[in-house]
N, C-alpha and C positions, 0 to 999 in steps of 0.2 A: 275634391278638397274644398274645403270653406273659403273663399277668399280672405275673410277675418283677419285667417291665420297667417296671412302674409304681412308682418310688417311694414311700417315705412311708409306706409301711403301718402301719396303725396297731391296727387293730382286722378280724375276721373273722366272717359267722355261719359256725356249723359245718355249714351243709344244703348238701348238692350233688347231681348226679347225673351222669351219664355224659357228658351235653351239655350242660344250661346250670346255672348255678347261682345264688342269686339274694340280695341283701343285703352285700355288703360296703362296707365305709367306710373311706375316706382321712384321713389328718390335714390335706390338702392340701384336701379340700372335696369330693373326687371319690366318688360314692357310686354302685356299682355296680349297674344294676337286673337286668340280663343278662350271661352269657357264654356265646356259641356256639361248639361247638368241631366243628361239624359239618365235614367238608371239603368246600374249595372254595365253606364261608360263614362260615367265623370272623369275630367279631364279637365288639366289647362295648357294649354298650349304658349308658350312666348315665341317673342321674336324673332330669337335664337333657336329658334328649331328645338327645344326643351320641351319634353310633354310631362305635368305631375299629374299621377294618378290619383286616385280617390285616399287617403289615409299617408301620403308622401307628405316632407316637410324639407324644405329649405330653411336653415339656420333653427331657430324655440331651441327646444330645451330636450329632444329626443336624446341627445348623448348622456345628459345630467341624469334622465328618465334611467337608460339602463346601469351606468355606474352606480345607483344606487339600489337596483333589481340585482345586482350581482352581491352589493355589499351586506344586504337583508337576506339573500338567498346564504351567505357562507353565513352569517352570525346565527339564522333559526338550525342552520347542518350543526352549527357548535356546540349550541345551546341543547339541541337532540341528542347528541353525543353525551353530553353529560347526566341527562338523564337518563341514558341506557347503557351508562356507563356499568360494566359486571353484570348484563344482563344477556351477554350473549347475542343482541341484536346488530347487525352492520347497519349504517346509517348511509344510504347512498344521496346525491342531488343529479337533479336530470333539468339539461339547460338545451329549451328550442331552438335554435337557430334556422334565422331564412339564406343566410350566405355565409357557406363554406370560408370564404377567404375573411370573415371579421372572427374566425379562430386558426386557422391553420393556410397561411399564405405561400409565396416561392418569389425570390428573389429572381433578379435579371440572370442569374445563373442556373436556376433552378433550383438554388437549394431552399428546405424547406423553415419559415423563420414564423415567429407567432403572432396570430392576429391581433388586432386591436382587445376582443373579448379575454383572449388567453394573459395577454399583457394585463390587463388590468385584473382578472381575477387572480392572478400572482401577487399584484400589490395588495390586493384585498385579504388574502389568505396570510399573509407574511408579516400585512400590520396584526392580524388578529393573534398570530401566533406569539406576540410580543405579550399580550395580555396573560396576566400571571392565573384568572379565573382554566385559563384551558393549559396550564401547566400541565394537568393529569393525564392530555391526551398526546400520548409517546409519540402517536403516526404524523404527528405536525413538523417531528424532528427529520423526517423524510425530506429526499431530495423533491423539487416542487414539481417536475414533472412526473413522477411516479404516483402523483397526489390523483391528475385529472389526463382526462383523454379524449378522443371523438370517433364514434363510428358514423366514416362517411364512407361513399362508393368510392372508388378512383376510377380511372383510366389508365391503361399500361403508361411507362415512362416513355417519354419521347425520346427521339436521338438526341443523346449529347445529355441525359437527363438520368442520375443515379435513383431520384427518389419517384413513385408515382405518381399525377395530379391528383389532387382531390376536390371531388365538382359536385356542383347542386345536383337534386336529384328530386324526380314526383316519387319514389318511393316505389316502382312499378316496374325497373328493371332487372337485368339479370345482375348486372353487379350490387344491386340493392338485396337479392336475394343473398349473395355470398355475405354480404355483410351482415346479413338476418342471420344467415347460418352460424354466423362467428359469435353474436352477441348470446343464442341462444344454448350452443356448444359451452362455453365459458360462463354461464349462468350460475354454476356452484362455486367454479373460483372465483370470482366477481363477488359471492356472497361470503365468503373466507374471510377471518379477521385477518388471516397473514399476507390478502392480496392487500395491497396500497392505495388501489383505486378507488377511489369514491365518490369523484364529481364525474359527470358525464356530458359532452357537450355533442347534441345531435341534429341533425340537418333532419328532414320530414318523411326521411328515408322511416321512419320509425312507422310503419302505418299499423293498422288495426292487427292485434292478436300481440305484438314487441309492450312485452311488459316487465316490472320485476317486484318483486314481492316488496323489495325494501326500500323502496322512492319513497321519501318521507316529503320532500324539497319538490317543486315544480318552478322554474323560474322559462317564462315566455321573452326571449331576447331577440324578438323580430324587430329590424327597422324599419318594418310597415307591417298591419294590421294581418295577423296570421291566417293565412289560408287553411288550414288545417282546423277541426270543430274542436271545441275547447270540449269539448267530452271523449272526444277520442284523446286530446294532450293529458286531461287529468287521468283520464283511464290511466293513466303508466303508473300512476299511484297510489290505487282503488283496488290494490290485493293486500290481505292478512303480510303482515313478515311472517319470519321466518327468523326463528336463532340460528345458533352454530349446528344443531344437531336434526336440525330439518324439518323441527316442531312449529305448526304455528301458536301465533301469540297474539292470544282473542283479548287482551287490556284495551280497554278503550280509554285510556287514559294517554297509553303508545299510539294507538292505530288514528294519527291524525295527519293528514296531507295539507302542508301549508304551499300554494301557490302565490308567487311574485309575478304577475300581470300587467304587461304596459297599456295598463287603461284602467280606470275606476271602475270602484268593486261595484257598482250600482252598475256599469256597463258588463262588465264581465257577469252579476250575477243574471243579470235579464238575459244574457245573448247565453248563456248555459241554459237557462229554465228553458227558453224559445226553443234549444236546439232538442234537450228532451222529450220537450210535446211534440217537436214535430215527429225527429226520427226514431220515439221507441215509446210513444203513446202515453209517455206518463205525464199526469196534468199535477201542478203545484197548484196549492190554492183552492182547488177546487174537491170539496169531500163532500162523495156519492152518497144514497139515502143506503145503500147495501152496508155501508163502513159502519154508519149511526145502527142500523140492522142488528150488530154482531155486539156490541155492546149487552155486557150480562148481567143479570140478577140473579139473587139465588130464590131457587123457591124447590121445598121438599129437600131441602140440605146439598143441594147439586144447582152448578150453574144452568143458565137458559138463557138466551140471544132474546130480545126485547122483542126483536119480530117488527115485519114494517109497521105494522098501523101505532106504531108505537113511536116508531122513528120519523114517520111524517107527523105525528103530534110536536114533538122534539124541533124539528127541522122548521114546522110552521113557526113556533114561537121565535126561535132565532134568527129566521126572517122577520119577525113582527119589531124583536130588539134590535133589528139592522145589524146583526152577529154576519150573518150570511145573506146572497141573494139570492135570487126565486131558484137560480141555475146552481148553487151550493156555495158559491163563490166566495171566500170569504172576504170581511170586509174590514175597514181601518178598526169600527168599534169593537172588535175583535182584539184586545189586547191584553194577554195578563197581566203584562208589569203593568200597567197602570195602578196604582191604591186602591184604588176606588174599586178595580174591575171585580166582576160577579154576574153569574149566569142566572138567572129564576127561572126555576123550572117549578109548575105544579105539583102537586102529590095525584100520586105516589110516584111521580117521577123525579123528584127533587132530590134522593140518592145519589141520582145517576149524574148531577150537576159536576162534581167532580171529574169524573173518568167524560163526560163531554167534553171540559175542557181541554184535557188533554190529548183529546183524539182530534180534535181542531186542531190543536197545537201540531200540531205530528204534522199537519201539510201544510205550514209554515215553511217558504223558500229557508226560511233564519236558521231553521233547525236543521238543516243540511248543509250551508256555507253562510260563513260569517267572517266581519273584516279581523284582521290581528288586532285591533287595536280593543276589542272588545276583551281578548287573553292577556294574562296578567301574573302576578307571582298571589300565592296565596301564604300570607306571612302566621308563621305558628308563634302564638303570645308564649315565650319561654317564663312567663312567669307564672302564668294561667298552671300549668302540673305541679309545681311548687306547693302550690298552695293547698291547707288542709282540707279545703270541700275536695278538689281533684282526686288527692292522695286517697282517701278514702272512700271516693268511690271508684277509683280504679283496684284497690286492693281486694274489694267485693267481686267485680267484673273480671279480671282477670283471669283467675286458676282456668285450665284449660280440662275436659273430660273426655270420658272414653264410652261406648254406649255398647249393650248388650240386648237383647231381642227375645222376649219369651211369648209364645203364640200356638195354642194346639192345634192340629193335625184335623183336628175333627169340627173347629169354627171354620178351616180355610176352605174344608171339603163343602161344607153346608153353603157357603158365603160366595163359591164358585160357581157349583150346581145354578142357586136362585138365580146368579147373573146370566149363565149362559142360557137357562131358559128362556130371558126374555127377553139372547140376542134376536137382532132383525136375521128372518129365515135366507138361508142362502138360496139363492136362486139358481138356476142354469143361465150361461151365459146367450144371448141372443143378439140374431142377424137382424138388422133393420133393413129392406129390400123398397127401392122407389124407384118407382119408374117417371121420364116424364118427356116433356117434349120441346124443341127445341126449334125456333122458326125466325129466320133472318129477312124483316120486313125493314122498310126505308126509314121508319124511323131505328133502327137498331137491334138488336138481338132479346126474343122472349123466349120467355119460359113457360109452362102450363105441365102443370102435374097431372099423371095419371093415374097412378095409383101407387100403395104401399099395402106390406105385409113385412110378418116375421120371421124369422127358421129360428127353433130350437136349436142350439147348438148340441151335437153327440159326439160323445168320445168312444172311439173301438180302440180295445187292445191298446190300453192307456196304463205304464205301468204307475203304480200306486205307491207315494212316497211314507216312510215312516212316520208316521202321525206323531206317535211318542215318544222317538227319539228327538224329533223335530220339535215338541214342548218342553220335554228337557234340559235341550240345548239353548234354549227360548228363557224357561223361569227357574234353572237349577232346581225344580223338583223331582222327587222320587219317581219312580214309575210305575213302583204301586199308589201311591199318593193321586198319579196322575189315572190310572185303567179307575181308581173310584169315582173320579171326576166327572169322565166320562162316558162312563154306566148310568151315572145316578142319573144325568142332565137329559140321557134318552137325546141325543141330536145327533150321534154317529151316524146317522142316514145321511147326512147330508154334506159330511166328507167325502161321499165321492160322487156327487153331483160337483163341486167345485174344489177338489183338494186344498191348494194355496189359499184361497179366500177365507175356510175354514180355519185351518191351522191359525192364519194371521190373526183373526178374528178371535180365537180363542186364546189365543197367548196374550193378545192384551187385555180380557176379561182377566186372566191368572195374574200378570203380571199387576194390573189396577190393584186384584182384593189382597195380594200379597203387600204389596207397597201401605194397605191400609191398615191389614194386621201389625205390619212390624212396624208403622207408626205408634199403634194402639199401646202397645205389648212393650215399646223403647223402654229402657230404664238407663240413666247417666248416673256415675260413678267418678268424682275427681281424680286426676291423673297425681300418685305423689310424688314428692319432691319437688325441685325446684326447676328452673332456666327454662330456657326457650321449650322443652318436650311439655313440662307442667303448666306453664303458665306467658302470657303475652308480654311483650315486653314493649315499655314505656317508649324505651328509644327509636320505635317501629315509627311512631310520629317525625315526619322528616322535619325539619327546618322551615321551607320551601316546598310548594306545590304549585304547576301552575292550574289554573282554573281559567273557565270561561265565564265572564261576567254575567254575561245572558241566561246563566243558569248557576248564579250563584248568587244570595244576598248577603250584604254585608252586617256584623250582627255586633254586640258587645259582650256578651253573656257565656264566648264558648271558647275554646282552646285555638280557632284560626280565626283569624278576622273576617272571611267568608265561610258560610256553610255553601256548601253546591247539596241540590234539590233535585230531585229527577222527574217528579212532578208539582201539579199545581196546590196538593193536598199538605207534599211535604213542605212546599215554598211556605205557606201558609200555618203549618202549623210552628215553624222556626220564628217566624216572624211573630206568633203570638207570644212563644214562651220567651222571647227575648223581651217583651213589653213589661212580661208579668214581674213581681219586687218577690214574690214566693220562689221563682227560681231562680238559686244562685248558679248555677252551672249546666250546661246542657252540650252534648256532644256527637256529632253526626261522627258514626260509629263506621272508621276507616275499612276500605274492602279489603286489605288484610286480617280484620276483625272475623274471622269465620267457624262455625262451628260442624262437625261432622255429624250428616244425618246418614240414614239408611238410601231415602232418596237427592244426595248432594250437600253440597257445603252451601249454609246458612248463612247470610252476614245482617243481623239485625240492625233496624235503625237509629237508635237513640236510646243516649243514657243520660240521668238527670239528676240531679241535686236539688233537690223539694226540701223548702224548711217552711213548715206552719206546728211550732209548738215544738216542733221534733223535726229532726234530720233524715228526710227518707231517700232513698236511695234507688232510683229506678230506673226502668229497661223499656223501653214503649217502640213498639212498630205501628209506622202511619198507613192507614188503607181507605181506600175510598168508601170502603160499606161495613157496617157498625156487624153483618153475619159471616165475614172474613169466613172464621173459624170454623165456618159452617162447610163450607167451602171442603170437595172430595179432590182435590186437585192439587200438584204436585207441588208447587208454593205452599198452599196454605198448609201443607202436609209440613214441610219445610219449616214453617213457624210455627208451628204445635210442636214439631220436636226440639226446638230454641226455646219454648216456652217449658218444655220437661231439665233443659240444661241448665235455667236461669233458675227455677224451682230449687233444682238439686245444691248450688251457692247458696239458698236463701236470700235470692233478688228478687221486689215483685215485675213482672213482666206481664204485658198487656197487649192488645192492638187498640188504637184510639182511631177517630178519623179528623180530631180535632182537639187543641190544646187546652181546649174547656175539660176534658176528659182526664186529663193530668190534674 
């Protein structure tokens, strides 16, 4: 412990030495006979035979700390409830505890009466249920122990004793397993909207594998420093939910784990990052020349990985602008929000400036855990749709369509052929065989090779799986569609050198030139009539959103006071069209916005109200590289068929990489 942190000093001897030191006095009464500062045994000893350990406190503000760890842990459970309010989601909160008895105690008789934690999260849950905001949540009307509960181990009852004790635990014994047993048994009714329980308060009995889908809440209510790694506590909250009917729910908008930690998020985020480099190899901060590597360009209409000597050109420069260090490190000048910030990169690598950025960005500790206070409400201007630019260009955008697919028989056969010829030949599987040697000398144990070789691998009396049925089942093509395929390609040799490799191998040549025909081939059709089948509706825009600041800027020009950006491309282009006096309106196009393709639902990025002379009306998707379009790959396939939907309305629709472009 700090000495600091004892209050009340009043008096000092002056003798010390490197580790303990011995004679000081309190005005408080406290007289110090030791202080260890060895590590891994600090200690202070008093007079009184009192020893504090390393992270203990006498009198501060530890009690104030968790009263209000409890009171942020129920109001973010409240606040999650009503956003998942009819969504079929349960909202659970999971609360650490280092001592059993500051939740569930026993009186001189034995009987069982509530701890300090239990008591106070009653008061906390019962003020809040006074708040007319959480009227709508019925289960507040429940009786209050039905609300919250704890799995801890016990111990049989003692004589003279109806109820069982319930005692700390490492998490490692037998009665720690029955209680595993229970928590994991009870896992679907736990997730029930008709079970009651939802707060959960657990001793460290919880260890690795005790998880549950629906922790939204992490609240750390230790009154000393948690033994337990803070990557195994937030694990309990780091699964997909789960609705009522057992589906998960990929919204990233839902899937966010707020943790309440007694200690500062700059201490909590550093001793999580530490804990992940050490014990599972991932480094923050730090981006490899292979990551820069994988970055693509298109060239001949298809993507391609820059390759290293591309990426050490890259890598040198960013060391040259102090972006990064020699070792990839990134560094403070590394900053997007900054105004100013901007990458220079030469040509013809200056493209790739963009999609750099945001690949830096990505090992940004920020971009994995950030404090609450940077989350916020995102307020929708109810005046902003009112108004006649909105109205009209939502009238344009809206009508909803249906899409139909004409493609012959005789481009897919030609267009399959050409590709499977010039897959990579299937090889036989092979043994790599080393010998080598092994010799235990004083300095320690060597090695010395001796030699290597390889065996073909053969197969005898291997039965032979249906090739055709197995494509079929693979691209819902025909089966004569498919014996033309492959007759014309001449590779069937080479199906039974490697059956499954083949097969795999061919199905996603069929399924690529398919997915490209019935892009080609799409034709969109308005849906008629009216409501929610025909056409989007206005009301879909909530009230309230909340948003993360860190990846939203604030704007004047659109229908919420923040746009949220998902990269530095779109940050950037929001930020220019709100400057411009040509655009009266501009809209980050909500992910309920989506349009049905052949290969998935589409949700494009932006629509806009342009007046120079004339009122235009448009639809623009932001991308890092001006040859998107060019692009054979399953997005850009995606926004070619958004771009057939927005044609078939008469909207014009674009990919820009920059608001100059508008």
């Amino acid at each position: 412990m700090d000495p600091r942190k004892i209050r009340d000093r009043e008096e000092q001897a002056p003798t010390c030495s490197p580790c303990r030191t011995n004679g000081r006095r309190y005005r408080t009464g406290y007289e110090i006979a030791e202080i260890n500062a060895e590590p891994d045994s600090e200690y202070i000893r008093f007079t009184s035979g009192r020893v504090m350990r390393l992270g203990e406190e006498i009198g501060g503000m530890r009690e104030d700390v968790w009263r209000v760890q409890i009171k942020h842990t129920v109001k973010k459970h409240l606040e999650k409830e009503l956003q998942l309010r009819g969504r079929g989601v349960k909202v659970l909160s999971l609360f650490f505890i280092d001592r059993v008895a500051n939740y569930r105690d026993y009186d001189s008789a034995g009987r069982p009466v509530k701890g300090k934690f239990a008591e106070v999260f009653e008061e906390t849950l019962a003020e809040f249920a006074k708040d007319s905001r959480y009227k709508e949540l019925a289960w507040l009307k429940l009786p209050m122990e039905q609300l919250h509960n704890g799995y801890f181990a016990a111990d049989k009852p003692k004589k003279g004793q109806q109820q069982p004790v319930w005692r700390d635990t490492r998490g490692d014994t037998q009665a720690d397993d029955e209680v595993y047993n229970l928590i994991m048994k009870d896992k679907e009714r736990l997730l029930s909207e008709d079970e009651p329980l939802r707060f959960i308060f657990s001793h460290s009995a919880l260890r690795e594998g005790w998880d549950n889908p629906n922790v939204f809440q992490i609240c750390t209510l230790n009154e000393t420093r948690s033994a337990m790694k803070k990557r195994q506590e937030i694990g309990r909250g780091l699964r997909l939910p789960v609705n009522q009917h057992g589906l998960r729910v990929f919204d990233e908008s839902i899937n966010k784990l707020f943790v309440m930690a007694n200690e500062s998020y700059e201490d909590f985020a550093r001793a999580l990052q530490t804990e992940y480099e050490e014990d599972c190899g991932v480094t923050f901060g730090k981006v490899p020349i292979t990551a820069i590597a994988k970055l693509t360009r298109v060239v001949d209409g298809e993507p391609q990985p820059i390759g290293r000597k591309d990426a050490e050109a890259i890598k040198k420069i960013l060391v040259e602008q102090k972006m990064l260090d020699t070792e990839g490190r990134l560094l403070p000048a590394f900053d997007p929000k900054k105004p100013d910030f901007k990458i220079e990169l030469p040509q013809p690598l200056q493209e790739l400036a963009p999609a750099v950025v945001d690949l830096l960005a990505s090992y940004q500790i920020e971009r994995h855990i950030r404090q609450d206070k940077d989350e916020g409400v995102n307020r929708l201007k109810k005046e902003v749709p009112l108004t006649p630019e909105f109205q009209a260009l939502w009238e344009r955008i809206k009508p909803k369509t249906q899409y139909r697919v004409e493609f012959e028989t005789d481009e897919l056969v030609r267009r399959a052929v050409a590709a499977i010829k010039k897959m990579q030949k299937i090889e036989a599987a092979k043994i790599r065989v080393t010998a080598g040697q092994v010799g235990v000398v004083r300095g320690g144990v060597t090695t010395t090779a001796i030699s290597a070789a390889e065996e073909q691998v053969t197969y005898r009396n291997r039965p032979v799986p249906d090739v055709l049925a197995y494509l079929q089942n693979e691209t819902e093509l025909t089966r004569s569609t498919l014996v033309r395929i492959m007759k014309e390609s001449g590779r069937m040799a080479e199906f039974f050198v490697e059956p499954q490799r083949f097969m795999d191998a061919v199905a996603g040549i069929l399924k690529h030139e398919l997915h490209r025909l019935l892009v080609d081939g799409i034709k969109y059709e308005k849906i008629d009539g009216t409501g929610t089948e025909a056409e989007w509706e206005m009301l879909l825009f909530k009230n309230e959103e909340m948003v993360n600041y860190l990846t939203a800027l604030q704007v004047n020009h659109s229908v919420y006071e923040y746009v949220v950006y998902e990269s530095e491309v779109e940050k950037e282009f929001a930020k220019r069209l709100d400057e411009r006096q040509d655009i009266r309106l501009f809209v980050k196009l909500p992910n309920w916005f989506e349009i049905d393709t052949p290969v998935g639902k589409y949700n494009p990025d932006w629509a806009i109200v342009k007046y120079d002379d004339e009122t235009l009306y448009l639809v623009r998707e932001t991308k890092s590289t001006k040859d998107f379009l060019k692009l054979r790959t399953s997005e850009a396939d995606k926004v070619r068929c958004g771009q057939k939907h927005f044609d078939t309305l008469g909207v014009s629709f674009m990919v820009a990489t920059s608001a100059e472009e508008v």
